[in-house]
C-alpha positions in Angstrom: -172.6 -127.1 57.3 -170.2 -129.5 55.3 -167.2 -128.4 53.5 -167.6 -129.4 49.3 -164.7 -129.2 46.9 -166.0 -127.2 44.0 -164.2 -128.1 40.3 -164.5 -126.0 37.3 -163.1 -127.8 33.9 -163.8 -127.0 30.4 -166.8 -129.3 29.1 -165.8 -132.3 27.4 -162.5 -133.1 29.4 -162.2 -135.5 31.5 -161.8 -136.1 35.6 -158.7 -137.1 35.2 -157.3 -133.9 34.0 -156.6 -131.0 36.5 -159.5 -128.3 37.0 -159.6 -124.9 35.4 -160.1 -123.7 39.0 -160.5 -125.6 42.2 -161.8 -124.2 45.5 -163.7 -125.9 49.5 -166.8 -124.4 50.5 -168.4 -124.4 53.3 -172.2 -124.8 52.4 -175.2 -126.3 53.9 -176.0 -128.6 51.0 -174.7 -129.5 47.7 -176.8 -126.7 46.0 -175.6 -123.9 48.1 -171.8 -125.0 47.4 -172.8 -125.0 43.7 -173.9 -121.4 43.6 -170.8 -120.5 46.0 -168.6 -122.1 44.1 -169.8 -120.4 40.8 -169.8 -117.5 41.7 -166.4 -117.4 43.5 -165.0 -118.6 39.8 -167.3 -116.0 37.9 -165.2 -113.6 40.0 -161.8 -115.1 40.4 -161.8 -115.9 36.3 -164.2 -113.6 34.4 -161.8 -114.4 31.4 -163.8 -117.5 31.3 -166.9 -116.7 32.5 -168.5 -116.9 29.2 -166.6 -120.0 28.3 -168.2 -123.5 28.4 -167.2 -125.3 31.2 -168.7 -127.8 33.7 -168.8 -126.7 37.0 -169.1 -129.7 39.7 -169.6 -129.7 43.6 -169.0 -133.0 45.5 -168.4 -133.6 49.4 -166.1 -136.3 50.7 -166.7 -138.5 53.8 -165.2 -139.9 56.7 -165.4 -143.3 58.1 -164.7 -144.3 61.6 
């Protein structure tokens, strides 16, 4: 399990901006904490559920 930071923004906008909706998840691989993470903000926002939005799962890393 790794934890993945899971950003929702509205399509067209860039990184820079702040997320519609932000959440970690805890998910074996980056696929799982895409479908996690969707359906957590299908849930939390159904106001935009139906909007078009990117929706974008990426770990971080450690180094020692």
């Amino acid at each position: 399990m790794a934890l993945f930071t899971v950003n929702v923004r509205y399509k067209g906008h860039s990184a820079v901006e702040p997320p519609l909706w932000s959440n970690d998840v805890d998910a074996a691989d980056v696929e799982e904490a895409y479908r996690i993470g969707k359906a957590q903000f299908e849930a939390e926002r159904p106001d935009l559920a139906n909007a078009s939005v990117s929706i974008e799962a990426a770990s971080g890393y450690v180094e020692k």
